[in-house]
VEXDREN-2710 file (C-alpha; in Angstrom, 1 decimal):
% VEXDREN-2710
k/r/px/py/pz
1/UNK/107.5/122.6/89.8
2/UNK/105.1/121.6/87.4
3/UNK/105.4/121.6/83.4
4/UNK/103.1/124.6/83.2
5/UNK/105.4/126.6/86.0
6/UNK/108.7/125.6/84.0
7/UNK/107.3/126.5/80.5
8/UNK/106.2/130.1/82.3
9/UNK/109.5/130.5/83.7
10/UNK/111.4/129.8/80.7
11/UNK/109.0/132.3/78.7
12/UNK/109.6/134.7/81.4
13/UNK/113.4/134.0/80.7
14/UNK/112.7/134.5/77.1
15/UNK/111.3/137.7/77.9
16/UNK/113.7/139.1/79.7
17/UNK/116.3/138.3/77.5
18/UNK/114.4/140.3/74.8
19/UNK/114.2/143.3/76.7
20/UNK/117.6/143.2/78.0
21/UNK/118.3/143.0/74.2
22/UNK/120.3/139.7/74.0
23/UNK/118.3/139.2/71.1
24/UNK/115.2/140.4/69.3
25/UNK/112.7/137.8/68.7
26/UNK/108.8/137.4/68.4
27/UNK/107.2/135.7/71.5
28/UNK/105.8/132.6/70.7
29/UNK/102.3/131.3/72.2
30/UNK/103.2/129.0/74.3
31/UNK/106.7/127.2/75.2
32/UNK/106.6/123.1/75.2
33/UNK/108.5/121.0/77.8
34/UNK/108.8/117.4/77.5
35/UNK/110.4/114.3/79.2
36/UNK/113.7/113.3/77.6
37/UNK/113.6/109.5/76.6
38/UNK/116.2/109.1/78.2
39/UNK/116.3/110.3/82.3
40/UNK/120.2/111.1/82.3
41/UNK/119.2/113.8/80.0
42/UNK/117.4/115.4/83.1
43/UNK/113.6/116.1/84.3
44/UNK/112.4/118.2/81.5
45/UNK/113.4/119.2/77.8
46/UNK/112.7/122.2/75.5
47/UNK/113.8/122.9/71.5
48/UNK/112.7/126.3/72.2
49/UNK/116.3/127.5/71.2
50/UNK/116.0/125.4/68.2
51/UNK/112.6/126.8/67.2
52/UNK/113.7/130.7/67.9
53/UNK/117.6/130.5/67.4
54/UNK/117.8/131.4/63.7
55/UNK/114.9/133.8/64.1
56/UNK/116.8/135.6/66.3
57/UNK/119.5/135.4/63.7
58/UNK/121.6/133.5/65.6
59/UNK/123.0/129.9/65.7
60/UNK/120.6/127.9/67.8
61/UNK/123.1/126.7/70.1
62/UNK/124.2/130.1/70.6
63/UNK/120.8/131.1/71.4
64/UNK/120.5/127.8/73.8
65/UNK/123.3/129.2/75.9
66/UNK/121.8/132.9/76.5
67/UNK/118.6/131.4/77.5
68/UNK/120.5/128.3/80.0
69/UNK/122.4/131.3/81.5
70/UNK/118.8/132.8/83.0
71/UNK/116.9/129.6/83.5
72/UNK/120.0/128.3/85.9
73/UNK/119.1/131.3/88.2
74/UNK/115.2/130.5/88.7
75/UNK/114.3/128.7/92.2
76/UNK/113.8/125.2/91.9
77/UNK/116.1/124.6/88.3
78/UNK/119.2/122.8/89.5
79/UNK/121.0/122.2/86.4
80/UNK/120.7/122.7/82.7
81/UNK/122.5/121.7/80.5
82/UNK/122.5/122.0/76.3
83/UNK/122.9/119.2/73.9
84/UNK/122.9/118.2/70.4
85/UNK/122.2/121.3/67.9
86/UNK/120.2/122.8/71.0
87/UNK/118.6/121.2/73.0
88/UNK/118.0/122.4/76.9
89/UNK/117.6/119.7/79.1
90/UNK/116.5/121.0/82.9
91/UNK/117.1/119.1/86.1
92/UNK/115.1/120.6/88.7
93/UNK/116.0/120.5/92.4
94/UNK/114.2/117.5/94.9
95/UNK/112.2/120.1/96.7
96/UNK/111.0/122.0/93.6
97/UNK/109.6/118.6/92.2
98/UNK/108.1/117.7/95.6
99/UNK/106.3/120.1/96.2
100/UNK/103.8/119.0/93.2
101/UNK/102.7/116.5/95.2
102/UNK/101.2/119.5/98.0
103/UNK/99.8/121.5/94.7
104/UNK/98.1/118.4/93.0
105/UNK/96.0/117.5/96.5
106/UNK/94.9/121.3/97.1
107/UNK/93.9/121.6/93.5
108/UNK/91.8/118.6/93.9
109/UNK/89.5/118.0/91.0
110/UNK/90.7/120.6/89.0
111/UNK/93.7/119.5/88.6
112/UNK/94.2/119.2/84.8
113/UNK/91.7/121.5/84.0
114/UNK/92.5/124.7/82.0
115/UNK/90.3/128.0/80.8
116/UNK/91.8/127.5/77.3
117/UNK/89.3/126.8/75.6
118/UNK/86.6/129.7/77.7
119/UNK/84.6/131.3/75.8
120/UNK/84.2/128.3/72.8
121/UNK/81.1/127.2/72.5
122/UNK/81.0/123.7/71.0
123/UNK/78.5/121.5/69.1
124/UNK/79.5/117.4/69.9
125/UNK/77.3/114.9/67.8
126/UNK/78.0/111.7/68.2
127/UNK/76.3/108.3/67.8
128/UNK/73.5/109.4/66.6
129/UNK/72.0/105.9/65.7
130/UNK/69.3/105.3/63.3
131/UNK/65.8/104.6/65.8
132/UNK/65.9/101.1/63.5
133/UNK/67.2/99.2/66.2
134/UNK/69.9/98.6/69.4
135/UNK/72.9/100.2/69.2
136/UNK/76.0/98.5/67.3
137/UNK/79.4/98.6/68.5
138/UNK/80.3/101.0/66.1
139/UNK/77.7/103.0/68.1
140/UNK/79.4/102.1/71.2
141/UNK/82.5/102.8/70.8
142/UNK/81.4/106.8/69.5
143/UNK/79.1/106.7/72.7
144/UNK/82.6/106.1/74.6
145/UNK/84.9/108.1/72.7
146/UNK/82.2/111.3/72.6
147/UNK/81.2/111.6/76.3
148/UNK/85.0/111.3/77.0
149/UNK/86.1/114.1/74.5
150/UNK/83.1/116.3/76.0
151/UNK/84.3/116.0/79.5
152/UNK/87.9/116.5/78.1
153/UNK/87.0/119.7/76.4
154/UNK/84.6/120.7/79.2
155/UNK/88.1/120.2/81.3
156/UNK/89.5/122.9/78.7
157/UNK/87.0/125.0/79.6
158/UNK/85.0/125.0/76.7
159/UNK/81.4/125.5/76.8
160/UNK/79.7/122.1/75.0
161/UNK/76.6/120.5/73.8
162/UNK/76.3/117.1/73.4
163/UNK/74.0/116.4/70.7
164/UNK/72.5/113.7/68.9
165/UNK/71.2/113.7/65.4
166/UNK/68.0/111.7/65.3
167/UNK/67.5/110.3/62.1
168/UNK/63.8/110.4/61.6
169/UNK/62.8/111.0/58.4
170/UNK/63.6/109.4/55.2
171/UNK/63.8/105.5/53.5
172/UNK/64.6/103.6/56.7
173/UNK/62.6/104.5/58.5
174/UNK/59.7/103.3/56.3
175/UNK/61.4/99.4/56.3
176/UNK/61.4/99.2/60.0
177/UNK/57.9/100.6/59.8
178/UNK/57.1/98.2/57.1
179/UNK/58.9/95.2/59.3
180/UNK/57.4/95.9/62.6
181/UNK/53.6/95.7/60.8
182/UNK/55.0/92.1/59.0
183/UNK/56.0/91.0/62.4
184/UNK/52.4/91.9/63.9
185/UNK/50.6/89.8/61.1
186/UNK/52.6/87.2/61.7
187/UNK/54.0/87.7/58.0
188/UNK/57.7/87.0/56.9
189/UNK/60.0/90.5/57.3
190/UNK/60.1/92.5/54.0
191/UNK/62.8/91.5/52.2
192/UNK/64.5/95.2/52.8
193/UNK/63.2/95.0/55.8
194/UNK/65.0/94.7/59.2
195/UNK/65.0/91.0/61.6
196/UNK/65.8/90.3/65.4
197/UNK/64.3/89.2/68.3
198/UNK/63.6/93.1/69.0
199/UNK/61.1/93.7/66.2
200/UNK/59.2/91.4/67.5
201/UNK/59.6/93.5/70.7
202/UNK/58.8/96.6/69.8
203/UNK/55.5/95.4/67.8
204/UNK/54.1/93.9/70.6
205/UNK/54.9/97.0/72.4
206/UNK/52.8/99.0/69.8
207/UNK/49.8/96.4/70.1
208/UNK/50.2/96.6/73.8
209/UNK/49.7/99.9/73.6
210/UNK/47.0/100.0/70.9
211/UNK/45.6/96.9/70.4
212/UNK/43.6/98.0/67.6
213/UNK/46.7/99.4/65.6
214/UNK/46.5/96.4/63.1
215/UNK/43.1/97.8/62.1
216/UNK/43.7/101.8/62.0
217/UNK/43.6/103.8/59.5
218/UNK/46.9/103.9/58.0
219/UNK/49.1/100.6/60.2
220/UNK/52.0/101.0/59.0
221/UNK/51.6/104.7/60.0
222/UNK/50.3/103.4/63.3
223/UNK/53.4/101.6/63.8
224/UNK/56.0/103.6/62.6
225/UNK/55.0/106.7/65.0
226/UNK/55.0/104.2/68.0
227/UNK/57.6/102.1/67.0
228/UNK/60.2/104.8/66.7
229/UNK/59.1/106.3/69.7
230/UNK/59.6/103.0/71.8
231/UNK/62.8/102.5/69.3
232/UNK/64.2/105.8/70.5
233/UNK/63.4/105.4/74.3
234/UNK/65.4/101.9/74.7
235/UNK/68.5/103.6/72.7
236/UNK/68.2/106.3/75.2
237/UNK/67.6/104.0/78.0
238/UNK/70.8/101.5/76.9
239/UNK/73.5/105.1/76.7
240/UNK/72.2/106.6/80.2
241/UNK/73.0/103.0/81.6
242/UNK/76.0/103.4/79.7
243/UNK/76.4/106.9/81.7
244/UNK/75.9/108.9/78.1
245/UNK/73.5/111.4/78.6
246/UNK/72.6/114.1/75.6
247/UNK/72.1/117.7/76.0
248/UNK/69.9/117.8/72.9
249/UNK/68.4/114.7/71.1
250/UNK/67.7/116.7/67.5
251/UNK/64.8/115.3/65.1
252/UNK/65.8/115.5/61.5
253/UNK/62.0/115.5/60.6
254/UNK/61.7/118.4/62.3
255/UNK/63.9/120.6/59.8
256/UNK/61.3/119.6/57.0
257/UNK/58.4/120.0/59.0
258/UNK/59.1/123.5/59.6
259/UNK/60.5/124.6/56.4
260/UNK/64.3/124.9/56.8
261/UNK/65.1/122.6/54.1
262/UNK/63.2/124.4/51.9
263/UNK/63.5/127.7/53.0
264/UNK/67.8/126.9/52.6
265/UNK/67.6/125.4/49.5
266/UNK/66.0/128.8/48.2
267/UNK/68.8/130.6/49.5
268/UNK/71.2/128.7/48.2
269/UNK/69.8/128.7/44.6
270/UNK/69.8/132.6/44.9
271/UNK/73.3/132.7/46.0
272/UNK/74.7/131.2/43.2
273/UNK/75.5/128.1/45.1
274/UNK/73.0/125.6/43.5
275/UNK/73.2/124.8/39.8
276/UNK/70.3/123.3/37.5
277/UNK/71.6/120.3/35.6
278/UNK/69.8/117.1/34.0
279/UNK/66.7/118.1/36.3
280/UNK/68.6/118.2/39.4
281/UNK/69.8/120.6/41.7
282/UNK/73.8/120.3/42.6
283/UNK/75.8/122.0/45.0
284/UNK/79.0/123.7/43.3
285/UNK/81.2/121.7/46.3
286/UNK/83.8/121.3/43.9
287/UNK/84.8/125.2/44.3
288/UNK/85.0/124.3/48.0
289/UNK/87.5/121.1/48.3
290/UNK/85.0/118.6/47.7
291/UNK/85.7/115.4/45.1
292/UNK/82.4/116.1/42.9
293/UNK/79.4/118.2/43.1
294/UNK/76.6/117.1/45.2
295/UNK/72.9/116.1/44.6
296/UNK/70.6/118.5/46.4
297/UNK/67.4/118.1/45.2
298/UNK/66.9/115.3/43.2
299/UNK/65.1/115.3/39.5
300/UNK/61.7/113.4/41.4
301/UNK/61.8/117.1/43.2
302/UNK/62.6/115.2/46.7
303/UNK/65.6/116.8/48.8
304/UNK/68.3/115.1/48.8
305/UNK/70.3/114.0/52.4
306/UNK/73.1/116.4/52.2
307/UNK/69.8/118.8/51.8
308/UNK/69.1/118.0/55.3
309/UNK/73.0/118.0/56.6
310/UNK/73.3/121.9/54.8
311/UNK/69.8/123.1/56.9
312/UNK/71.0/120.6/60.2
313/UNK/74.7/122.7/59.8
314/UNK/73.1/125.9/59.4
315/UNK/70.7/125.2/62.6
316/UNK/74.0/124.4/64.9
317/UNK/75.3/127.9/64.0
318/UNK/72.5/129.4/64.4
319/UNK/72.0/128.5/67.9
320/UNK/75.3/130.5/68.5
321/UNK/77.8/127.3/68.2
322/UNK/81.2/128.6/67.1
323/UNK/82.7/125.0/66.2
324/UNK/80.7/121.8/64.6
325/UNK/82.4/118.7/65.8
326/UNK/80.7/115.5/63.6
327/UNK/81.8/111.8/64.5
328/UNK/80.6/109.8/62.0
329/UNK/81.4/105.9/61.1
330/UNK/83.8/104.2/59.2
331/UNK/81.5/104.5/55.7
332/UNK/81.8/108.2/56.0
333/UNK/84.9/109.5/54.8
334/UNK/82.8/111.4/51.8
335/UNK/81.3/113.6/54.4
336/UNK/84.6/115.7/55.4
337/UNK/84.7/117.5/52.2
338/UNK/80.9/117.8/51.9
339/UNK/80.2/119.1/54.8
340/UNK/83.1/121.9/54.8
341/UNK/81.4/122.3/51.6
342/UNK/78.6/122.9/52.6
343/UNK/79.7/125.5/54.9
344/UNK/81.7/127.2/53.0
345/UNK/79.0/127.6/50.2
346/UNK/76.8/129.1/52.8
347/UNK/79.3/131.8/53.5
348/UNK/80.5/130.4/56.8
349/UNK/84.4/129.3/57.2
350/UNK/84.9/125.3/56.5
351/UNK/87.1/125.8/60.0
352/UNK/83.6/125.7/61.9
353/UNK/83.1/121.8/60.6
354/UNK/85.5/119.3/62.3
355/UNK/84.6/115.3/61.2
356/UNK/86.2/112.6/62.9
357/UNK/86.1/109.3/61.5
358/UNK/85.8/106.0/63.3
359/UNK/86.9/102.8/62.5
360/UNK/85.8/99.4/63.6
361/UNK/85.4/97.5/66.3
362/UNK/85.5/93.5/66.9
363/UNK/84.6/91.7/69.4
364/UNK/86.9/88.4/70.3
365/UNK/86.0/85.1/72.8
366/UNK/88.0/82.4/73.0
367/UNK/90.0/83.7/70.7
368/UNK/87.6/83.7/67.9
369/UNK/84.8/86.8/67.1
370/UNK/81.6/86.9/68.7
371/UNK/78.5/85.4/68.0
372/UNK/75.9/87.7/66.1
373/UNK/73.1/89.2/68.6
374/UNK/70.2/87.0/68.7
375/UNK/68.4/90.0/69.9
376/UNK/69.7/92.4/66.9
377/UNK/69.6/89.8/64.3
378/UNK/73.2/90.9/62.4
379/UNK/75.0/92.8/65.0
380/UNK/76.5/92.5/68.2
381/UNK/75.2/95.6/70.4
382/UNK/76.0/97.9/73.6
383/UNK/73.9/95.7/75.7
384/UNK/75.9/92.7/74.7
385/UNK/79.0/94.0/75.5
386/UNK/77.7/95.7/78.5
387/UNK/76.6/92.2/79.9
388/UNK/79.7/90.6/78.6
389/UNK/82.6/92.8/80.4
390/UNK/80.3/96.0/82.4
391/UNK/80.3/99.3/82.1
392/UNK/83.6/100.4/82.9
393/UNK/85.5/97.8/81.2
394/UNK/83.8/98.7/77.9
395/UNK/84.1/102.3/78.6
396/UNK/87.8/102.1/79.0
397/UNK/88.6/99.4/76.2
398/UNK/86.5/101.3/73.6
399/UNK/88.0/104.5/74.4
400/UNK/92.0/103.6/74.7
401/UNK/93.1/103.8/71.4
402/UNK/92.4/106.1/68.7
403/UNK/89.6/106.5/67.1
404/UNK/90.8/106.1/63.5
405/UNK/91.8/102.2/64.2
406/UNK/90.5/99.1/64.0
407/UNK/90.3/97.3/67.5
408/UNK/90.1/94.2/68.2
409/UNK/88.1/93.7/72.5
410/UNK/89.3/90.5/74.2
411/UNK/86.2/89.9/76.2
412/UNK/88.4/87.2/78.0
413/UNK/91.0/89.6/79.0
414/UNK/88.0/92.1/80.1
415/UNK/87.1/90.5/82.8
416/UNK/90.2/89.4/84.3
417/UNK/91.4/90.8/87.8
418/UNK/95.3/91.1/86.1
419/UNK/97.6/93.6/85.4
420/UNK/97.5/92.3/81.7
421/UNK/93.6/94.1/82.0
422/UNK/93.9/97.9/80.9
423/UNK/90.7/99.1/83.1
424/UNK/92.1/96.5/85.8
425/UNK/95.6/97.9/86.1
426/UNK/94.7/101.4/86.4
427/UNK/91.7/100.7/88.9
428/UNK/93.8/98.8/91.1
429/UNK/96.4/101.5/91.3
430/UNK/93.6/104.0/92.6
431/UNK/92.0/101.3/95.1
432/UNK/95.5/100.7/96.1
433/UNK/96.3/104.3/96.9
434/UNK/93.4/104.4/99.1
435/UNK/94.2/101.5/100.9
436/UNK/97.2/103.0/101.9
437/UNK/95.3/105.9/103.0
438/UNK/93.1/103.8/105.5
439/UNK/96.3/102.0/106.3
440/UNK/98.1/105.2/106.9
441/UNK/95.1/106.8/109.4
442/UNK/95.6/103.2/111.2
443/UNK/99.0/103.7/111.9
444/UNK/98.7/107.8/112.8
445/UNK/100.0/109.1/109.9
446/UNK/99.0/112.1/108.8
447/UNK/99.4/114.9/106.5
448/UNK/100.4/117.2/108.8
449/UNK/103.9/117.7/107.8
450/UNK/105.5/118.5/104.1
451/UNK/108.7/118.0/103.3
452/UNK/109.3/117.9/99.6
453/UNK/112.9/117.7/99.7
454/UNK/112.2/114.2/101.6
455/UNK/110.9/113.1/98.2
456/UNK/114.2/112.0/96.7
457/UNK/114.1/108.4/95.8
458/UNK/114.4/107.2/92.1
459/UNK/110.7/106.1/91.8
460/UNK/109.5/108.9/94.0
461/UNK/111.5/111.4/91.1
462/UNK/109.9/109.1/88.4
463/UNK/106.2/109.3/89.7
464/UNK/105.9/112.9/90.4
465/UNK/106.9/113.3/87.0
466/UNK/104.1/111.3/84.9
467/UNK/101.8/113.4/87.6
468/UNK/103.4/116.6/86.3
469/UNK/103.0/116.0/82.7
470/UNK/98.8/115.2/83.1
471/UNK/97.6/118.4/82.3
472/UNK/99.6/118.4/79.4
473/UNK/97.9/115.4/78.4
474/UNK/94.5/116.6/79.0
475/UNK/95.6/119.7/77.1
476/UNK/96.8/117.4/74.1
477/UNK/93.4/115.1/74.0
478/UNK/91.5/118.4/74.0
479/UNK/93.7/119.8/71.3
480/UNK/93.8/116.9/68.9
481/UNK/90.6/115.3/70.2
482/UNK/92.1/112.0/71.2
483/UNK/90.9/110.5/74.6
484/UNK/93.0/107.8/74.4
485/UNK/96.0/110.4/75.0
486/UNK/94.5/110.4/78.9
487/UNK/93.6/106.2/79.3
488/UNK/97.4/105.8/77.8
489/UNK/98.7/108.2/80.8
490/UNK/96.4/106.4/83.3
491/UNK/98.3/103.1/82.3
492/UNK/101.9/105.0/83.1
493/UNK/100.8/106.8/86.1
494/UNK/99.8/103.5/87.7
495/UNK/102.7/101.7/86.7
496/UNK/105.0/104.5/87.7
497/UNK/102.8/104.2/91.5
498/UNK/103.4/100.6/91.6
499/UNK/106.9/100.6/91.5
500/UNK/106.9/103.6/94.1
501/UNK/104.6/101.6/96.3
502/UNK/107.1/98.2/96.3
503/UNK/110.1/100.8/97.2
504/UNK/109.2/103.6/99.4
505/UNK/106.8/103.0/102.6
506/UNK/104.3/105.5/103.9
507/UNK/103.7/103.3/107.2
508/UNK/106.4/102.4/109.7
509/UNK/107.3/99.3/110.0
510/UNK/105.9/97.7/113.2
511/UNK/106.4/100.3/116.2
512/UNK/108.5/102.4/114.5
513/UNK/107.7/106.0/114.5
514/UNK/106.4/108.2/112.2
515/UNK/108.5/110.5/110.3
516/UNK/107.9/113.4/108.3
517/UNK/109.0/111.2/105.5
518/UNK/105.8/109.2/106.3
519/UNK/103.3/111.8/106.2
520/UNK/104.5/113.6/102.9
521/UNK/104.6/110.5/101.5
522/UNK/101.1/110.6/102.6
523/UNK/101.0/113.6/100.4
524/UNK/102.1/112.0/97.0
525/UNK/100.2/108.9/97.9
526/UNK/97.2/111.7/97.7
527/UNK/98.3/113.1/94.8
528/UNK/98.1/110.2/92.9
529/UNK/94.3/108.8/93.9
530/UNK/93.5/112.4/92.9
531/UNK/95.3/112.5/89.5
532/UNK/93.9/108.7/88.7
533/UNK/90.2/109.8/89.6
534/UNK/90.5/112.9/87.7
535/UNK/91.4/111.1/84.8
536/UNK/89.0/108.1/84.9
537/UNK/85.9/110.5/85.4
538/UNK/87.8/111.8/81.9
539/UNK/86.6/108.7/80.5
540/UNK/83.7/108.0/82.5
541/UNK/85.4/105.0/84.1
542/UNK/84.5/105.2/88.2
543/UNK/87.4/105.2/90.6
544/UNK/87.1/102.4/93.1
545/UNK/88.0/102.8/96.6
546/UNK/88.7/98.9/97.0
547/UNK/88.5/96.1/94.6
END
């Protein structure tokens, strides 16, 4: 019996109780089952009495002991039993919790998945990286975090985009110009300018591919063109190696080009929006939650940059995108209100602009932070950290705790084949799963038996449990848009496996014959590579078969 099969059955209860007219209550949208802390108190907990007893009218223990009267006659519910103010705390049967294991292998890779979340269609930007140069780790760790909350919400069912934002147009962009043309002279960077082994890259790239660029026209137009271009295709380059791939790669140039800054800021100023003021333009975003008005087109006559972020908002919904989901760096925190603003002046609902904020990241070796890049010139980037721990440890590390933290990465511990390594433990657990697999096929055991009232040992009871309460997870990462919800599970599935695996066998020992115990332990051996493969390709991690 799964979470999701026990929180039906207890709304069934519910439901039944209401029309048999025990009491009269409104049903709620969905009922929550949790694991007590503590396993006396039984396989699975609800407050739903507490939540729905003094609606009723009722004390809320007195409503606990209607509802434990049905749910002690569904199949599979051993015991229940009512604590504290009212509590219900549900033992379910061996058998009912084995058979999980069966339901988790023929569900395959969709189990976790849900359609909750059909029918949304979703707008994810994230990195979105100046073209100025590689990509920092603040950059990384949104690179990480994004692709694992689009494949999370993809699990939900929801239709998304994963977009990024490419800043080209505007003030930096003329300093790296300005910097790649100093490098190519030979002449010192400008002293706004940007440094790093890579400038001198990427102007040698632009001479390579016009040698004559120095003595064009307009050079520093000559460079910036080319430069951003062969800027933009390495970033692209360094996140597909990273195994983040964008559905849409936006140009912000392109919403001035055509107009739609313009064109917006019109509307705005006949909507009342816009006000005139010491020979600006301001958007009222005080009347919509924000701090202070905003600056939209600035007494020179030039647009502002919320300018742009009003006519890039207005774009997303106008390509049919029902929610806006922004994750933006740690020097953002102004952009929440402005951008619900911003929305909400234009007549939309603020509810269509989510921003999620992310905090730092350090790098640590040898127990003291990382060198700068040589290559970057200030920062450390993806590729260093790539080169430094791989793909998947970085993945994983960067995406295991919530976004809204400082971390601190212990290159040292990165690469380390330990159970004190995050990525490590949770990899070996899978590699170790199929091992027993091969080990099982050597020794003829097969899953061609089930028996899941065989599965009755503590850890057995234990494991199928964390495996039960996955899709919850995935449902909880989705809803609050935290990925690390899933690597945290990973970690307590495979701990949870590697106590089963030093205390039940699914292999005889020597000659001895095979059981049916054997082969549906097969079955929950299954279960779990499934379950840990699912949720690494969550985060983009790969599931090794042997390590």
């Amino acid at each position: 019996m799964t979470p999701e099969e026990l929180s039906a059955a207890i709304a069934a209860c519910l439901q039944a109780a209401v029309d048999a007219g025990d009491f009269a209550v409104e049903m709620p949208d969905e009922v929550r089952v949790e694991r007590p802390k503590n396993r006396e108190h039984g396989d699975w907990a609800t407050n739903i009495a507490m939540q729905l007893g003094k609606k009723a009218g009722m004390n809320p223990r007195q409503f606990a002991e209607i509802l434990s009267a049905r749910l002690e006659k569904i199949d599979g519910v051993a015991r229940v039993e009512i604590a504290g103010p009212g509590f219900l705390n549900i033992t379910v049967d061996a058998a009912a919790a084995g058979l999980l294991a069966k339901s988790i292998v023929e569900a395959g890779t969709g189990y976790g998945t849900s359609d909750d979340l059909a029918g949304q269609r979703i707008n994810l930007e994230f990195v979105s990286a100046n073209p100025t140069g590689p990509i920092h780790l603040g950059g990384t760790r949104w690179a990480a975090l994004g692709d694992s909350l689009a494949r999370i919400l993809v699990a939900q069912g929801a239709d998304v985009a994963r977009e990024y934002y490419f800043n080209d147009h505007g003030s930096q962009i003329d300093r790296f110009a300005r910097s790649l043309l100093a490098k190519a002279k030979g002449e010192p960077a400008p002293e706004d300018g940007y440094g790093g082994d890579y400038i001198a890259d990427i102007a040698n790239a632009v001479l390579a591919q016009n040698p004559d660029a120095l003595s064009a026209a307009d050079p520093q137009e000559e460079f910036r063109s080319r430069g951003v271009e062969l800027m933009f295709t390495a970033i692209k380059k360094s996140l597909h190696e990273f195994g983040v791939d964008f559905d849409v790669y936006f140009h912000e140039n392109s919403l001035f080009e055509d107009g739609a800054v313009e064109k917006l800021l019109e509307e705005l100023k006949g909507s009342g929006s816009l006000y005139f003021n010491d020979g600006a333009w301001w958007l009222k975003s005080t009347d919509f939650g924000d701090d202070k008005d905003r600056v939209v087109i600035k007494s020179d006559g030039n647009a502002a940059y919320i300018a742009g972020d009003i006519a890039y908002f207005k774009n997303k919904r106008d390509r049919g995108f029902d929610l806006c989901i922004y994750m933006l760096g740690a020097d953002h925190h102004g952009y929440v209100a402005r951008l619900k603003a911003a929305a909400a002046a234009m007549g939309d609902s603020a509810d269509r602009v989510e921003v999620l904020i992310g905090q730092m990241v350090n790098l640590v070796k040898d127990g003291k932070p990382m060198r700068m890049s040589k290559r970057a010139g200030t920062v450390v980037t993806m590729e260093d950290l790539v080169d430094a721990v791989g793909v998947d440890a970085a993945r994983y590390a960067l995406t295991r705790s919530h976004a809204d933290s400082n971390i601190d990465i212990d290159l040292d511990l990165l690469v380390k084949h330990s159970n004190d390594n995050p990525v490590y433990y949770v990899q070996y657990a899978h590699a170790r799963t199929c091992a027993v697999a091969r080990n099982a096929a050597a020794s003829g055991v097969e899953r061609s038996a089930f028996d899941a009232s065989l599965l009755d040992h503590a850890t057995e009871n234990e494991l199928l449990a964390v495996l039960g309460a996955y899709p919850s997870v995935v449902a909880m990462a989705a809803k609050f848009r935290e990925p690390h919800r899933v690597a945290r599970h990973l970690e307590v599935i495979a701990g949870a496996y590697h106590r089963w695996y030093d205390a039940c066998r699914v292999t005889p020992i020597g000659d001895g014959e095979v059981t049916d115990t054997h082969r549906t332990r097969l079955w929950l051996n299954t279960a779990v590579t499934q379950v840990l493969a699912n949720g690494l390709d969550l985060l983009g991690v790969s599931a090794p078969e042997r390590m």
